[in-house]
C-alpha positions as CSV (number, residue, x, y, z in Angstrom):
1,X,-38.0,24.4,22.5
2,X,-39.7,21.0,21.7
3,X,-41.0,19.3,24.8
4,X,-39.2,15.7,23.7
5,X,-40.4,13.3,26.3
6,X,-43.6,11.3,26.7
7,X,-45.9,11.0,29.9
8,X,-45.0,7.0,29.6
9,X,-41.5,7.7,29.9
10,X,-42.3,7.7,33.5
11,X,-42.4,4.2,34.8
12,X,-45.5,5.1,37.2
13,X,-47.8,6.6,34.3
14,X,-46.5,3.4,31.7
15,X,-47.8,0.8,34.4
16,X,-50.8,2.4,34.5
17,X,-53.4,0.3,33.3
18,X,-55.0,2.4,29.9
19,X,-58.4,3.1,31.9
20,X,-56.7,4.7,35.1
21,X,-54.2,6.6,32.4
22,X,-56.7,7.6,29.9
23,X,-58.6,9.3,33.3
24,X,-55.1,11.0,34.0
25,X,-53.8,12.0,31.4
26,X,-55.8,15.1,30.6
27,X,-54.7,16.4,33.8
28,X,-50.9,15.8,32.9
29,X,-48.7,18.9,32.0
30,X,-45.4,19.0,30.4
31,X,-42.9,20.8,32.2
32,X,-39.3,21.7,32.4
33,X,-37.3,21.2,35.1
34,X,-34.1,23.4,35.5
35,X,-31.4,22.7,38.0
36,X,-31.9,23.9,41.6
37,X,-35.8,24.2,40.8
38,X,-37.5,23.8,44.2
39,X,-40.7,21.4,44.2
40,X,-41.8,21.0,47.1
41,X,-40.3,22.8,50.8
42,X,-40.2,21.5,54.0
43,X,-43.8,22.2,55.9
44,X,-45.0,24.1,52.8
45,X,-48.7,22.7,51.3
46,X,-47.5,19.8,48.8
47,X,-49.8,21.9,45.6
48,X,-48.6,18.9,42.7
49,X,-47.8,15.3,42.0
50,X,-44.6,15.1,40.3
51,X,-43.5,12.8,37.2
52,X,-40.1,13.3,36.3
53,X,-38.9,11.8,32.9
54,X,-35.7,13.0,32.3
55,X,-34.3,14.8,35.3
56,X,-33.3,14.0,38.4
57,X,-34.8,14.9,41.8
58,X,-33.0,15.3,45.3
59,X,-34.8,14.9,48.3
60,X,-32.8,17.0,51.0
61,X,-33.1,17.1,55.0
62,X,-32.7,20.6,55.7
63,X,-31.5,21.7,59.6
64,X,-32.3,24.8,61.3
65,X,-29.1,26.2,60.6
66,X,-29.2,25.3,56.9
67,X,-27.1,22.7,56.9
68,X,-28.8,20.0,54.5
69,X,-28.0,16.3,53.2
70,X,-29.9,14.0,50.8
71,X,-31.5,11.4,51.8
72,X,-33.2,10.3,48.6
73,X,-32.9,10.4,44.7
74,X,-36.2,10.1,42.0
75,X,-35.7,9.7,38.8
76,X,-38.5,8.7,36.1
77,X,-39.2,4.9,37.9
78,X,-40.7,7.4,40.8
79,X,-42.3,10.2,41.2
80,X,-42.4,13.4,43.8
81,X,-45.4,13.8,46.5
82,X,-45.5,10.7,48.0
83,X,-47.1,12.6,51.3
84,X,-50.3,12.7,49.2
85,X,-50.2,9.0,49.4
86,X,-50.3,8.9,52.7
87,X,-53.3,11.2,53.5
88,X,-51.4,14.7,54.5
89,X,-50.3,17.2,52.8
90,X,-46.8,18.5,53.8
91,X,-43.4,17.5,53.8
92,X,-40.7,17.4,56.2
93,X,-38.1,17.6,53.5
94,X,-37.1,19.9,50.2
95,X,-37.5,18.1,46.7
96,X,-35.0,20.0,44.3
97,X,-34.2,19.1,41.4
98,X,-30.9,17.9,40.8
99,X,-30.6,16.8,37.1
100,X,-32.6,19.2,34.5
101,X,-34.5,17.4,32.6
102,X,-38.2,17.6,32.1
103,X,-41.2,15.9,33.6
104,X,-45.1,16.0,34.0
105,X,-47.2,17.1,37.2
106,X,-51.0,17.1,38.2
107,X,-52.5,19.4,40.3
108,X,-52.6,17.7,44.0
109,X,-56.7,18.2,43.8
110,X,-56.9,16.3,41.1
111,X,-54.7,12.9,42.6
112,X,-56.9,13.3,45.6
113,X,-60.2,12.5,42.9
114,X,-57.9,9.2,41.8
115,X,-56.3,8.1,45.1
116,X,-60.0,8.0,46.7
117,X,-61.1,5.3,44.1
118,X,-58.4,3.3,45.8
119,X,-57.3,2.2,42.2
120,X,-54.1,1.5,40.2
121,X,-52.0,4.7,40.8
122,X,-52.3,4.1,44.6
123,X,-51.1,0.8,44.7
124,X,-48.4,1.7,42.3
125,X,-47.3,5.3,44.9
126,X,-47.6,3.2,47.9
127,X,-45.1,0.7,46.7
128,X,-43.0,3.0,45.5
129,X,-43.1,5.0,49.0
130,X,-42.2,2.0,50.2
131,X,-39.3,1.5,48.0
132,X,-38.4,5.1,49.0
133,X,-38.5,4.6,52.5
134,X,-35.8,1.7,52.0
135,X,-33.4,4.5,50.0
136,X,-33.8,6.7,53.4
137,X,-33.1,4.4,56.0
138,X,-30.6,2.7,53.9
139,X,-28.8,6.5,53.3
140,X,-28.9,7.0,57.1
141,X,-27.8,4.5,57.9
142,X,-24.9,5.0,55.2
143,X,-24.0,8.3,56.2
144,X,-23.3,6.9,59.6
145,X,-21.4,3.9,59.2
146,X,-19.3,4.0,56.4
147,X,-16.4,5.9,54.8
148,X,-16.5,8.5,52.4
149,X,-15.3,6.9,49.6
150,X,-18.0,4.1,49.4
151,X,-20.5,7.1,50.3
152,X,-19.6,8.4,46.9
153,X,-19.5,4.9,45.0
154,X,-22.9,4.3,46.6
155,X,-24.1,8.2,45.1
156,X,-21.8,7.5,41.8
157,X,-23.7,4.5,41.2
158,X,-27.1,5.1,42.3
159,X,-27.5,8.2,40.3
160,X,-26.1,6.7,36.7
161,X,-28.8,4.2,37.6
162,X,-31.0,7.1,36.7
163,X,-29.3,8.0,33.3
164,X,-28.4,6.5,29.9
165,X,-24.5,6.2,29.8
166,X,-21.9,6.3,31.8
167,X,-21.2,10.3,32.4
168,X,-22.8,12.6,35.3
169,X,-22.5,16.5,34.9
170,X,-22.2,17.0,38.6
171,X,-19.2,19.0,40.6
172,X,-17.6,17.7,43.5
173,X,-18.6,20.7,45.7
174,X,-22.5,19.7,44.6
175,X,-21.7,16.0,45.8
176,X,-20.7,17.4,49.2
177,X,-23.2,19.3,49.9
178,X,-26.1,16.6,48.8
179,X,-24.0,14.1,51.2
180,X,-23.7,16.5,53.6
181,X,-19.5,16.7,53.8
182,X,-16.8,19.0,53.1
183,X,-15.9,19.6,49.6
184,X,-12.1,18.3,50.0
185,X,-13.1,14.9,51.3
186,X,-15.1,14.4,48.2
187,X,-11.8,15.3,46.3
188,X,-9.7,12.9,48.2
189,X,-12.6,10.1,47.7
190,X,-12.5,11.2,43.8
191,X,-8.9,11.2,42.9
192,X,-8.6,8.1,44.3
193,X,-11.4,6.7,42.2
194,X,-9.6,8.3,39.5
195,X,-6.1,7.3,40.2
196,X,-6.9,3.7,40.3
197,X,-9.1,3.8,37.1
198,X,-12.4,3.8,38.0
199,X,-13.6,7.2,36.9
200,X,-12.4,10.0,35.1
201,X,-13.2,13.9,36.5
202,X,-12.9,16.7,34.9
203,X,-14.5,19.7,36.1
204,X,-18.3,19.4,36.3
205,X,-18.1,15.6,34.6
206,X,-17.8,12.7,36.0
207,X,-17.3,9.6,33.8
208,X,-17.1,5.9,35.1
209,X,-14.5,4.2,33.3
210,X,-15.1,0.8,35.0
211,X,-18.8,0.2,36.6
212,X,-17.8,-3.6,37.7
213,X,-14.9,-2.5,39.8
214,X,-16.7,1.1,41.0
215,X,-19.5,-2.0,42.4
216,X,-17.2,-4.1,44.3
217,X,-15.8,-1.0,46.1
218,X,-19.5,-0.1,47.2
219,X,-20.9,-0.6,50.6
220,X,-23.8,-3.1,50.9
221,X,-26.5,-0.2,50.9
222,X,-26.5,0.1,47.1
223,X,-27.8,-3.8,46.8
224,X,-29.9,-3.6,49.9
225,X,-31.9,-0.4,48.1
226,X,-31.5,-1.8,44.3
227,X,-32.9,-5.1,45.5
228,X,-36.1,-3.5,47.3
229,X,-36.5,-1.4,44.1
230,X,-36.7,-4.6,41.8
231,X,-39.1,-6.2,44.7
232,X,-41.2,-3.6,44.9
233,X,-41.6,-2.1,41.2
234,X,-41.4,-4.9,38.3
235,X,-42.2,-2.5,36.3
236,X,-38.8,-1.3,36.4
237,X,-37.0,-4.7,36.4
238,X,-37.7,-5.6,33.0
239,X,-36.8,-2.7,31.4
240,X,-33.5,-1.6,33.2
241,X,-32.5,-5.6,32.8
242,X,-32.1,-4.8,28.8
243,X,-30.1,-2.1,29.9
244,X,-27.9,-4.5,31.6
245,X,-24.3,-3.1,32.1
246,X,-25.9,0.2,32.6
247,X,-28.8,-0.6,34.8
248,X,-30.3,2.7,33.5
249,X,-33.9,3.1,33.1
250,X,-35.4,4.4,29.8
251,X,-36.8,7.3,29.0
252,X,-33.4,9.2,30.2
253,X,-31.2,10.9,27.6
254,X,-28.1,12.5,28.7
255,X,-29.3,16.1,27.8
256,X,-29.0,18.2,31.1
257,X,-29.4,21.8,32.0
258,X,-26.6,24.5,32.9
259,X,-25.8,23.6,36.8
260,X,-26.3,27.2,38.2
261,X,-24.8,29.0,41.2
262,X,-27.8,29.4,42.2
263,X,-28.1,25.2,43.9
264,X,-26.6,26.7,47.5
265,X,-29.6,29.4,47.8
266,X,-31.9,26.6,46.8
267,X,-30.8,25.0,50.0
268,X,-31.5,28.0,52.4
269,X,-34.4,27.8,54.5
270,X,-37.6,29.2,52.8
């Protein structure tokens, strides 16, 4: 199969000014990303620096029991490994991917070499940690305070900020279990959406039939994290701006890989 996407699909690697890419990018390699793929696990040595361009990856809090909940999404504006960023090289959380897709990675010893000349691709991960922290408190804080049903506007909306179109290939069970609920509150939250014309569901697809009115019914936390993305990352603002009613960043097609029964072991404990 054809590897279709480009390393500057990613909005990290197109920022990248040509001397700091042209160092990188022999060290890039194409890969695919199937659904449920496990990046990186909680505590385990963080071994690449990922570069998704069209998937999607979930960042998951995983308890003891494992019981897990998201607390972050990265599409291609991010990237995966941030911990390497900050000097250390584990993870408290699980990075699996959500959306198949495809990506690049480098070898962690190799982003060591480039983060110690304290150049371009540090400044651009530190800002985008810093963007991601945002999405974490912001989903916390989210998860806490506010109902269900603007829980899954804030997800609905967040995550076709990461697409082209209008139409996610998700299932209401997977929703749950990233937010960390039971499957028939999701369903409640849904139908509703659906009954008063704001998406349409079918199994595995959701489509949003009216973006403006899914927006108003949101909680503040979408704005609070879209604003600190467009702060923090111009690199993003101009492009998803053409994009405009979308807000979806390029690079994304709507090609996607099987959702496998396999997502629930993917969540287990290593």
């Amino acid at each position: 199969m054809a590897f279709l996407s480009a390393p500057k699909d990613n909005h990290v690697l197109k920022a990248l000014p040509a001397e700091d890419y042209a160092r990188l990018v022999p060290y890039l390699e194409p890969i695919t990303m199937p659904f449920g793929w496990t990046l990186h696990d909680c505590g385990h040595e963080v071994s690449h620096l990922y570069f998704p361009t069209t998937s999607i990856v979930s960042r998951l809090y995983v308890m003891e029991d494992g019981a897990s909940s998201e607390i972050a999404v990265t599409g291609n504006e991010g990237l995966v490994g941030i911990c390497l960023f900050l000097g250390v090289g584990h993870t408290p959380y699980r990075a699996v991917v959500q959306c198949a897709g495809s990506g690049y990675r480098v070898k962690a010893s190799i982003v060591k070499k480039e983060l110690a000349r304290g150049g371009a691709l540090q400044h651009l991960g530190l800002r985008y940690t810093q963007a991601l922290i945002t999405q974490m408190s912001q989903t916390a804080i989210c998860n806490r305070y506010h109902a269900l049903d603007q829980q899954l506007c804030r997800w609905l909306l967040r995550n076709l900020d990461l697409i082209r179109g209008n139409e996610l290939k998700v299932t209401q069970e997977l929703i749950a279990n990233l937010l960390g609920v039971r499957r028939e509150g999701v369903t409640v939250a849904a139908l509703k959406l659906q009954a008063d014309g704001l998406i349409r569901y079918r199994r595995g697809h959701i489509t949003v039939l009216d973006r403006p009115s899914l927006e108003s019914r949101v909680c503040e936390c979408y704005a609070v994290v879209k604003r600190e993305y467009e702060r923090l990352l111009p690199y993003e603002v101009s492009r998803t701006q053409e994009l405009q009613p979308q807000y979806a960043a390029s690079g994304f097609n709507s090609a996607r890989g099987k959702q496998s029964t396999e997502w629930r072991s993917s969540l287990a404990p290593a």
